[in-house]
N, C-alpha and C positions, 0 to 999 in steps of 0.2 A: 306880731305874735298871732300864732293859729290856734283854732279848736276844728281837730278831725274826729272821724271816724275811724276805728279799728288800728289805724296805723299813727305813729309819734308825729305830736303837732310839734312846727317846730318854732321856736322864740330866739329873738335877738335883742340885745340889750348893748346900747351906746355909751360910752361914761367918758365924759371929758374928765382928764386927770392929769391936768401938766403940774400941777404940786405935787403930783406924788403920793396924795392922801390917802390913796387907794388900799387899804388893809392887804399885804402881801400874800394870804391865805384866800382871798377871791381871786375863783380861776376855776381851772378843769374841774369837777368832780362835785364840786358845790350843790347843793340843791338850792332850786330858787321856785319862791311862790310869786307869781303877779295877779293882786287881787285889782279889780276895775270896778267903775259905778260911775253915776250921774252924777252923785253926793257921797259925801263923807261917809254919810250913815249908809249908806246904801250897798260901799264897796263888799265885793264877795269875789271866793277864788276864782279865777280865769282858766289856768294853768298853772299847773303846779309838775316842776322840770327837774332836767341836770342838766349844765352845764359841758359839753362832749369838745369845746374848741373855744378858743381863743387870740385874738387878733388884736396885736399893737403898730399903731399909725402915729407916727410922726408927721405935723402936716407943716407943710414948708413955713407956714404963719408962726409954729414954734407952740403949736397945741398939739397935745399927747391925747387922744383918741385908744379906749381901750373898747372890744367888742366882745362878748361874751355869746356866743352861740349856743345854743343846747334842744334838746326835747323832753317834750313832755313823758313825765314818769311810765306810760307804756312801753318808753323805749328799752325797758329793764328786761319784757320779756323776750329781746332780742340778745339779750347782753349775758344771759343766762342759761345755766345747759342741765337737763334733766333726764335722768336712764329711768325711763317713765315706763309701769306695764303695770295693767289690772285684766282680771279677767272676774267674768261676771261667775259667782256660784252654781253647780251644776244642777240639773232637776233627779229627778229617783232614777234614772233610767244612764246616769254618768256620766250623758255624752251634750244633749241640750243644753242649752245656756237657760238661767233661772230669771223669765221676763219680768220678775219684781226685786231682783237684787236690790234693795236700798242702796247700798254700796256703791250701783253703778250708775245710778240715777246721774245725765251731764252736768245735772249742778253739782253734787257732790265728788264727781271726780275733776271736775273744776277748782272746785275748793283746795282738793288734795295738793295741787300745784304750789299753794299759797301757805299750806298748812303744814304739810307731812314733810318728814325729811328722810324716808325711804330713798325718792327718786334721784336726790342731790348726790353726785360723785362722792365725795367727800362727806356726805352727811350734815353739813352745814355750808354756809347760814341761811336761812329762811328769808326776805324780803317782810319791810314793815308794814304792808298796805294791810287794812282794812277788808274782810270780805266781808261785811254787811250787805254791798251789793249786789250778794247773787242769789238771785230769784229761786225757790222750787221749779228746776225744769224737767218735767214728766217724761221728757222719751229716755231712755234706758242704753247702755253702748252692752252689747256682747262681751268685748273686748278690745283693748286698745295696750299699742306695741310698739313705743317709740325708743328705742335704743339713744342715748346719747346725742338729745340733739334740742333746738333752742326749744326754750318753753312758746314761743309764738308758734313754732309748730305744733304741741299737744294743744294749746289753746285753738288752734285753725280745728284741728281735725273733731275736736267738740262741738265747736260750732257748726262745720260742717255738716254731724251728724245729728243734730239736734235743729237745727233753724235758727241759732238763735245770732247775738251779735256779742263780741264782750268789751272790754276795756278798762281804764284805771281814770277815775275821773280827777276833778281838780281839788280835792279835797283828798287822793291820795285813797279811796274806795275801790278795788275792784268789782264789776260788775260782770254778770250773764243773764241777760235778759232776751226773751220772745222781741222782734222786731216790732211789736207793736208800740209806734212812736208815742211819746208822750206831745203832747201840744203846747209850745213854749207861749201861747196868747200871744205872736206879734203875728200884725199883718200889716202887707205891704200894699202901699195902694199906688195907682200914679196919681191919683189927682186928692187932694186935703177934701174931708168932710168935715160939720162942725162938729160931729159926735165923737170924731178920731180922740181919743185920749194920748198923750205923749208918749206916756208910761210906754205903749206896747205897740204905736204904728213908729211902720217907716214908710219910705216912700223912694219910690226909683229916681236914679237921676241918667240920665240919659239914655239912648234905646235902650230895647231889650226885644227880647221873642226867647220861643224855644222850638226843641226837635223832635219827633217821634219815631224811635226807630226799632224797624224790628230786623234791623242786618244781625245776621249769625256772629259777625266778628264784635256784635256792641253787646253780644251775650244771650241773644234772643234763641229760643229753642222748645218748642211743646212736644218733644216729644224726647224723652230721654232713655238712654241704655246706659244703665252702670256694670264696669267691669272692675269686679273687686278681685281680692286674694283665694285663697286655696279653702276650701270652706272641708274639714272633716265630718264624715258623715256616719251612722250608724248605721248596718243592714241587718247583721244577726244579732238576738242578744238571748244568751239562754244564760244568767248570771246565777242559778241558786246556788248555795255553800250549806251543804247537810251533812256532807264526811267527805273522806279521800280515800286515794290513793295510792302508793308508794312508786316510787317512778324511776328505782335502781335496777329493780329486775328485769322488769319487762319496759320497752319503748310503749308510749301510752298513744289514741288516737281519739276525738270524737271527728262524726260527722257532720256537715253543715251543708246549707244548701244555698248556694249563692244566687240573690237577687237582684244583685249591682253587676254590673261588666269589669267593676275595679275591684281590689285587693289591695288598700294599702298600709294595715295594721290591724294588729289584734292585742285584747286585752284578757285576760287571763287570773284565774282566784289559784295562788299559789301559798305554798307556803314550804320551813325545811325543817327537818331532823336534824340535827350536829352543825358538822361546817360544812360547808359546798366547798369545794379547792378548784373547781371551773367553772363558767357561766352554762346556761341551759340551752343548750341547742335543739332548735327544730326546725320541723320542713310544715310546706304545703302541701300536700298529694293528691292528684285526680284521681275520681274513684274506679275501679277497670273495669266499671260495666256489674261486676259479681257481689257487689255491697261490701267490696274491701279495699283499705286503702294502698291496692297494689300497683296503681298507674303512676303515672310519672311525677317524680319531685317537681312542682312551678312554683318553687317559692321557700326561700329560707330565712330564719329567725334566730335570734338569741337574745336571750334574757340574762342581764347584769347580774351574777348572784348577790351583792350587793343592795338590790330591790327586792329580796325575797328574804321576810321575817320567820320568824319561832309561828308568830300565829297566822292566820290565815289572812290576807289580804289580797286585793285587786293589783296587780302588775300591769297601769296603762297604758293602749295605746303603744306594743313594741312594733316599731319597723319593720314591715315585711320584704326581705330582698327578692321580687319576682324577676324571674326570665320574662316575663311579658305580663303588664299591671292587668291585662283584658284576661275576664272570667266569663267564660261561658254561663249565662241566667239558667237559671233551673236545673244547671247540672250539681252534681254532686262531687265533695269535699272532703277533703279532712283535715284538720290539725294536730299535729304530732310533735310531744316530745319525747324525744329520746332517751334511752337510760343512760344513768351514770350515777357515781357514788356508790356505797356501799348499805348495809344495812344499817348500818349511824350513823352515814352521814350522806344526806338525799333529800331531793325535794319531792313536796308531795304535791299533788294536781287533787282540788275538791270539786264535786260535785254534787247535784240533788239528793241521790238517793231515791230514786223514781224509778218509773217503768215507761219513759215513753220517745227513751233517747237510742242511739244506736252511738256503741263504743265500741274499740278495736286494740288489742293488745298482743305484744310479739316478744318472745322470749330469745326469738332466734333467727329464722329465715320466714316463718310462715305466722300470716296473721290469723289472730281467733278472734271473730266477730261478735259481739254481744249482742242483740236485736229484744226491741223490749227494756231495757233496761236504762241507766243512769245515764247525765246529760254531762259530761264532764263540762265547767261552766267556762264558759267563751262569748267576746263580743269579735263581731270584725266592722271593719271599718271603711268605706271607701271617699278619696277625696274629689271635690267638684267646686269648681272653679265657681267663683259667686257673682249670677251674671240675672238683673232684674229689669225690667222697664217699669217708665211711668209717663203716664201721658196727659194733657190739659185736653179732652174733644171741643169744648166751646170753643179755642183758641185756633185750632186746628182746621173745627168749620170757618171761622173768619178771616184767617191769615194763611191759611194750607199749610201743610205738612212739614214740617221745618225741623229734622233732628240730628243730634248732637251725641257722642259718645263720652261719656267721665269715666275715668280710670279713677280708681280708689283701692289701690292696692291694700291697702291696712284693713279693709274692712272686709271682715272675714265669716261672717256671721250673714246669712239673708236677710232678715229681718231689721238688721238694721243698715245694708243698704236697701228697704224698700224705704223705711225711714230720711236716708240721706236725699234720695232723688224728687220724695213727696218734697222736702221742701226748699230744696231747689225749683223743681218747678213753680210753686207761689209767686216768683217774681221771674222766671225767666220765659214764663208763656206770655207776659203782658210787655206790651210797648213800653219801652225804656223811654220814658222824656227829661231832656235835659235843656234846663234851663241858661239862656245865653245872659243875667243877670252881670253885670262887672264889680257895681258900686250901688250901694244907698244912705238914703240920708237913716242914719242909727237912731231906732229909739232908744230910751233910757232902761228898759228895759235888755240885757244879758243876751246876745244871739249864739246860742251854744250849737256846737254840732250833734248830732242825733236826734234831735224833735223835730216837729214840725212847725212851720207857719205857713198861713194864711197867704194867697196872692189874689189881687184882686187888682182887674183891670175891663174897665169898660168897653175900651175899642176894640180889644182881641179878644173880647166874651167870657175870660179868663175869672171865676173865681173858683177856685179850688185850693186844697192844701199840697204843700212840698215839704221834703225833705231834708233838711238844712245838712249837707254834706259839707261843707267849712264852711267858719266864718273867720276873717281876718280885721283884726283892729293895727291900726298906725299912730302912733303918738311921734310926733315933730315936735322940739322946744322952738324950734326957730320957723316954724306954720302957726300953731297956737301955743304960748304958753300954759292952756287953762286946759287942753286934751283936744279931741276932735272931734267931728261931729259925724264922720262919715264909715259907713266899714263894707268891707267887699265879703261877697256871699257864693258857693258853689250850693245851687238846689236841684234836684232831680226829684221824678216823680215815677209812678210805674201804672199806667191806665190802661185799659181795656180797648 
């Protein structure tokens, strides 16, 4: 039986049974706990599993051999499917994401996975684990967008953007925690002192060394470029709402003045009179040079009438269909909706009520331009692709230039791929070391994965802490009756 990291440790279990005695309900799907110790008093959970497979041996001697495979209770979050999506609360201005949402904090949207039954198809059932073990984790997601897909997925892409590590321990806890190891007090030595205590040394049995490497393919890189998703963006925002419009008579326009090269939505304070019996159609228009929106249509819109209430509200965010998404900078604008409906039944376009906006209104063929006056309220929008670096220089001076590209499509927000790539870099700028450990002699003391211990060895100058990335225990009735004495260890380190 194993203890990993991040991914299902996996356990085997042998049961001689040629009587038969075997309860017919053990088998697939079973939960099983294997608690271990030195002593009676001492035993504590290992691994705590399911049972995924099952194996009967007939062995020519006329003994019935049953094997029970399984993994450890992580393996649920692969077994499970979630239509997962939060988006962080906006700031005053509609369009920023809110960088204190408590809501979106990665521990809390961690939790949600365990907790909420939003994201679950069907709405039920929840898993029984414990979240006691997830830490307050301060970095914050923008938003997160995983349509129908394993919960180890929304769990990766948390951790991803957060730093941290997660899992479901032996005890059936799930946890999110900062990589900072806890220290399990075992150290390994090769040679016995007399101060060693049993409890918490072991000691190597046969070679060992380790590797340091900074090949790109063992994940080494100080200098990172993240390419994320589509990031929407704000350029104009004139949002006051202090009266309106009516928008049956005359086609309506304000002017804008584009700062972005892109064009790809606008948001709109709308509101109707009666029923609407069609949706609201409009255009984009270049302005002809004369301060009227007489140049050419590059861009068409409509608004659902269905999104537009009795009172006055914001219409976000509608698609703009452009002939070509590139807008001339510093040129001039307009947005126009067109009339329709009648006197009872129309929508109406609000605005400030100000003197410092330029409007444009057409009854017929020719427009009449307002100048000085009201800002009819409008945001526009353009998208930009969410592309950051982040780089280690100390790493950089001692190892040269070594960079790497992460795609991250989901992360749609900058900020928080700057977030992703800061901590990524923490372990991908420093020398990977892997330990070529096989076997050692076990103390009494629990060798669990994710802490560290102690390695200490005189010949190779060697004292320093690792990473206990698995540890493996073997119990044979026919090696020792009483357990064993020995257990195999994956350790890795990450140095400078």
């Amino acid at each position: 039986m194993e203890d990993k990291e991040l991914v299902p440790a996996p356990f085997t279990i042998v049961i001689e049974d040629s009587d038969g005695a075997l309860d017919a309900n053990v088998g697939n799907g079973n939960k099983v706990t294997i608690a271990i110790g030195s002593t009676q008093e001492s035993l504590a959970n290992f691994v705590t599993g399911y049972v995924r497979q099952v194996q009967v041996q007939r062995r020519d001697t006329g003994i019935k051999e049953i094997t029970l495979n399984g993994f450890s209770s992580v393996i649920r979050l692969d077994e499970r499917i979630g239509n997962f999506y939060r988006i962080a609360a906006r700031q005053a201005n509609g369009v920023d994401p809110d960088p204190d949402d408590p809501n979106m904090k990665c521990g809390e949207i961690f939790r949600d996975i365990f907790e909420d039954t939003d994201h679950l198809p069907l709405g039920q059932p929840l898993e029984s684990f414990s979240t006691g073990g997830i830490n307050d984790i301060g970095e914050h997601l923008a938003s997160i967008k995983e349509p129908f897909v394993e919960w180890k997925q929304i769990a990766d892409r948390i951790m991803e953007a957060s730093g941290t590590v997660y899992g479901i321990d032996a005890d059936d806890v799930a946890f999110l925690r900062y990589p900072t190891l806890a220290h399990s007090g075992i150290t390994i030595r090769s040679m016995p002192t007399a101060a060693d205590p049993d409890e918490t040394t072991g000691y190597f049995v046969g070679s060992w060394g380790y590797t340091d490497s900074i090949k790109k393919s063992d994940g080494f890189s100080n200098r990172l470029y993240g390419r994320g998703g589509t990031q929407l963006l704000l350029d104009v925002d004139r949002f006051a709402d202090n009266a309106s419009v009516e928008c049956h008579s005359k086609d309506r326009a304000v002017q804008f003045t584009a700062s972005a090269p892109r064009l790809d939505s606008v948001s709109l304070v709308l509101s109707k009179t009666g029923t609407l019996a069609t949706d609201i159609a409009g255009e984009i228009r270049l302005d002809d040079g004369n301060n009227t929106p007489g140049g050419e249509a590059v861009g068409t819109f409509s608004v659902f009438r269905n999104l537009i209430g009795a009172s006055a509200a914001a219409v976000n965010r509608v698609n703009i269909s452009m002939h070509s998404n590139l807008l001339q900078v510093d040129k001039k604008y307009w947005i126009v909706i067109k009339k329709s409906g009648d006197a009872s039944n129309h929508v109406r376009w609000h605005h400030d009520n100000g003197t410092s906006g330029v409007n444009a209104e057409r009854a017929s063929s020719t427009w009449t331009v307002n100048t000085s006056s009201y800002v009819l309220a409008h945001r526009t929008y353009f998208s930009r692709r969410v592309l950051a670096e982040a780089s280690d220089q100390k790493s950089i001076d001692r190892y040269g230039l070594v960079e790497s590209v992460v795609d991250a499509p989901w992360i749609i927000e900058g900020q928080t791929m700057d977030a992703y790539l800061t901590a990524m870099l923490q372990y991908s700028a420093l020398q990977h070391r892997v330990y070529d450990v096989k076997k050692i002699y076990a103390p009494a003391t629990l060798i669990n994965a994710g802490k560290l211990a102690r390695l200490v060895d005189e010949t190779s100058g060697i004292d320093s802490d690792a990473e206990i990335v698995m540890s493996r225990y073997r119990f044979r009735a026919d090696e020792s009756g009483l357990g064993t004495r020995y257990a195999e260890v994956q350790l890795q380190g990450y140095v400078r």
